[in-house]
C-alpha positions as CSV (number, residue, x, y, z in Angstrom):
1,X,-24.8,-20.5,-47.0
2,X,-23.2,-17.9,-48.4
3,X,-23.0,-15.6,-45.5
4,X,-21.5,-18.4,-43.7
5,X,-18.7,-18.7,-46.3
6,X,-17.8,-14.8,-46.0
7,X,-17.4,-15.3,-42.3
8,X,-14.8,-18.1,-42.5
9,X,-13.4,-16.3,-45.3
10,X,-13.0,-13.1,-42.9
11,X,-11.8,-15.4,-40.6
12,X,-8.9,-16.9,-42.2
13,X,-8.1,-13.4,-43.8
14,X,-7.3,-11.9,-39.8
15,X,-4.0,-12.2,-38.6
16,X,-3.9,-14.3,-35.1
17,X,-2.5,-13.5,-32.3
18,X,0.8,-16.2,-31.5
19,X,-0.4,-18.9,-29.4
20,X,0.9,-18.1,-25.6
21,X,2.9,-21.8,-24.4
22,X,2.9,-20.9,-20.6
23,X,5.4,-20.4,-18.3
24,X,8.9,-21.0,-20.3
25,X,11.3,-21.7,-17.1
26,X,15.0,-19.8,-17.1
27,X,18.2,-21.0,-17.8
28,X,19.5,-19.1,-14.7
29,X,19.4,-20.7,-11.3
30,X,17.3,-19.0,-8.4
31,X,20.2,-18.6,-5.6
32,X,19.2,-18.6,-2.2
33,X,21.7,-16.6,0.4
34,X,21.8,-17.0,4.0
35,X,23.7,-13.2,5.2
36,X,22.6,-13.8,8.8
37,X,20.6,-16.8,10.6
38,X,17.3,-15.2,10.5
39,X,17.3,-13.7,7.1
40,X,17.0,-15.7,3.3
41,X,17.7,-14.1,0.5
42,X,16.0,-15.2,-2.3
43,X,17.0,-14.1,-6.1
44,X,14.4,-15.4,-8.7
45,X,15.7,-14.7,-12.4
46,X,12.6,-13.9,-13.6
47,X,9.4,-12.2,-12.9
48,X,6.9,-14.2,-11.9
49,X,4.1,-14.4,-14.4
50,X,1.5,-11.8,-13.1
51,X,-1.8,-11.3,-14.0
52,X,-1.2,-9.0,-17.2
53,X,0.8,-12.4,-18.8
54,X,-2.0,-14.6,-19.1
55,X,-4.5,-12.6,-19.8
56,X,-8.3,-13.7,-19.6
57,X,-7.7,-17.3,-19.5
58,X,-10.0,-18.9,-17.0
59,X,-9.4,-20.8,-14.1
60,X,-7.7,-24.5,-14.9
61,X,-6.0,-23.4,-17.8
62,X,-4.6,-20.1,-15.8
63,X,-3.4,-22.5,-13.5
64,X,-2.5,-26.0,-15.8
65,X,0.0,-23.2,-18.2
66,X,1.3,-20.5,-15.9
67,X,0.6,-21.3,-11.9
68,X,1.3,-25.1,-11.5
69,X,4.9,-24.9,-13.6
70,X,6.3,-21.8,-12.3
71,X,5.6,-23.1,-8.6
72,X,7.1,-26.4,-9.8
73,X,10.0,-25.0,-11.4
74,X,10.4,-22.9,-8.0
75,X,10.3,-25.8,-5.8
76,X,12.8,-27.8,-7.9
77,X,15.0,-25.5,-7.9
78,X,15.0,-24.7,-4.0
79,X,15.0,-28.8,-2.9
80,X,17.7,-29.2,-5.4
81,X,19.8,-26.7,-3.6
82,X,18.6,-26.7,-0.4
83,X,21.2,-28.5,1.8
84,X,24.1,-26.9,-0.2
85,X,22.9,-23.5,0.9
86,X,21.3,-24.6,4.1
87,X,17.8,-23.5,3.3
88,X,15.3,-23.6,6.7
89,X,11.8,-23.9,7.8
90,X,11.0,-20.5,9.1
91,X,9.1,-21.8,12.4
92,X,7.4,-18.4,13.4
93,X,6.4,-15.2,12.1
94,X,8.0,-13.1,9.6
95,X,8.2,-10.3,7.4
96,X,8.8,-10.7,3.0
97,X,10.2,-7.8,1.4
98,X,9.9,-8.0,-2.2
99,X,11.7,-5.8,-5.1
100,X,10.9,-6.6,-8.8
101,X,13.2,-5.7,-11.4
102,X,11.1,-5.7,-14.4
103,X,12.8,-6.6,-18.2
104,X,11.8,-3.3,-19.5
105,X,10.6,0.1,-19.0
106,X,6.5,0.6,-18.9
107,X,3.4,1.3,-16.7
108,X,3.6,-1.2,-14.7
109,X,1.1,-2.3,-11.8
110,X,3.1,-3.7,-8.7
111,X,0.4,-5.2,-7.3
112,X,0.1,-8.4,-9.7
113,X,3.2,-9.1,-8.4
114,X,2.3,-8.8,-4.6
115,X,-0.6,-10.7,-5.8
116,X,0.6,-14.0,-7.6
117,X,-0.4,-16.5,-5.0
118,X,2.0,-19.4,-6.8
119,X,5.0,-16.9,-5.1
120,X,4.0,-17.9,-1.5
121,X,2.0,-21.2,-2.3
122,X,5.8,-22.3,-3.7
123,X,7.6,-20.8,-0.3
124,X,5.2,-23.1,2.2
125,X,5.7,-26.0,-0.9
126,X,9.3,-25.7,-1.0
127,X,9.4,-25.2,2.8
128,X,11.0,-22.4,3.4
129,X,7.7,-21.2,5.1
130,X,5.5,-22.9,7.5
131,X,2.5,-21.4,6.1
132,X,1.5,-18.4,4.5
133,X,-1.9,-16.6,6.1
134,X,-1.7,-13.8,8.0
135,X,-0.7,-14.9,11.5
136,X,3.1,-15.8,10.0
137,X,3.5,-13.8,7.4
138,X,2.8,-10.0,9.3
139,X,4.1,-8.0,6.7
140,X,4.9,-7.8,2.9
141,X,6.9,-4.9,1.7
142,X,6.5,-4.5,-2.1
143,X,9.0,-2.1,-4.2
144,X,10.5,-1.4,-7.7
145,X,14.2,-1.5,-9.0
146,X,15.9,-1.0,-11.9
147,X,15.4,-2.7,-15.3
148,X,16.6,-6.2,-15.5
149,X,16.6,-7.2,-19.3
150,X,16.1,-9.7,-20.7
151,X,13.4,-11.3,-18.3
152,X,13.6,-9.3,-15.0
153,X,14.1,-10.6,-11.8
154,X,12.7,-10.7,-8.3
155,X,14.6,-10.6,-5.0
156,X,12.2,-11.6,-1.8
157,X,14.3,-11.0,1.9
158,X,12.6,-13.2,4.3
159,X,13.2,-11.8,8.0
160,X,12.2,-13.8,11.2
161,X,10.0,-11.7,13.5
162,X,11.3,-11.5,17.1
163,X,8.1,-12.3,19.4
């Protein structure tokens, strides 16, 4: 019995760690830009969550706090301003270049970015793309810019591959 006490006790004395919400959505708008008729720009105020954000959550809670809202949020946001920016179905095969500004200055591995399936399950969702295996999308381009403070940003150039 007593042992048990000194564990609780131990317990109660550690400080905790602040309980992580989820995704917390911008106030800033994404903005969508149409330069030429086979190219989107898409500006995201915010990194996506990657990998490093939720840490070791497993599965349905990964996806219930940090997947399933930011894809919402994303998809919201492009139906809402779809027909004022003319937003289109990409019909063949194209190429996503992505550059993440990140909020601040740090080792940083690109790759959870490149990797956050929401990004492209929200681009077929939203649709802006028809689908997203291999045979559209031919080629992701993946670099760095400068820092973005307070919560980064992410600018994906979709292009439409000539066939």
């Amino acid at each position: 019995m007593a042992v048990t006490n000194m564990r609780r006790l131990a317990d109660i004395s550690r400080p905790r760690k602040p309980k992580r919400t989820g995704f917390v959505p911008p106030d800033a708008r994404i903005f969508f830009e149409v330069a030429v008729p086979e190219q989107l720009k898409i500006t995201i105020p915010c990194c996506p969550p990657s990998k490093n954000d939720y840490g070791c959550r497993e599965g349905h809670d990964t996806h219930k706090k940090w997947f399933a809202p930011w894809t919402r949020w994303f998809c919201d946001q492009a139906r809402r301003h779809a027909n004022a920016w003319g937003l289109r179905i990409f019909p063949g095969k194209v190429t996503i270049a992505m550059t993440v500004h990140y909020p601040r200055n740090g080792r940083r591995d690109r790759l959870n970015v490149l990797a956050f399936p929401p990004l492209m399950d929200a681009l077929v969702t939203s649709g802006i793309l028809t689908d997203d295996s291999d045979d559209v999308v031919t080629l992701m381009q993946l670099q760095t810019g400068s820092v973005i403070a307070p919560r980064g940003s992410l600018e994906l150039v979709i292009r439409e591959v000539s066939e």
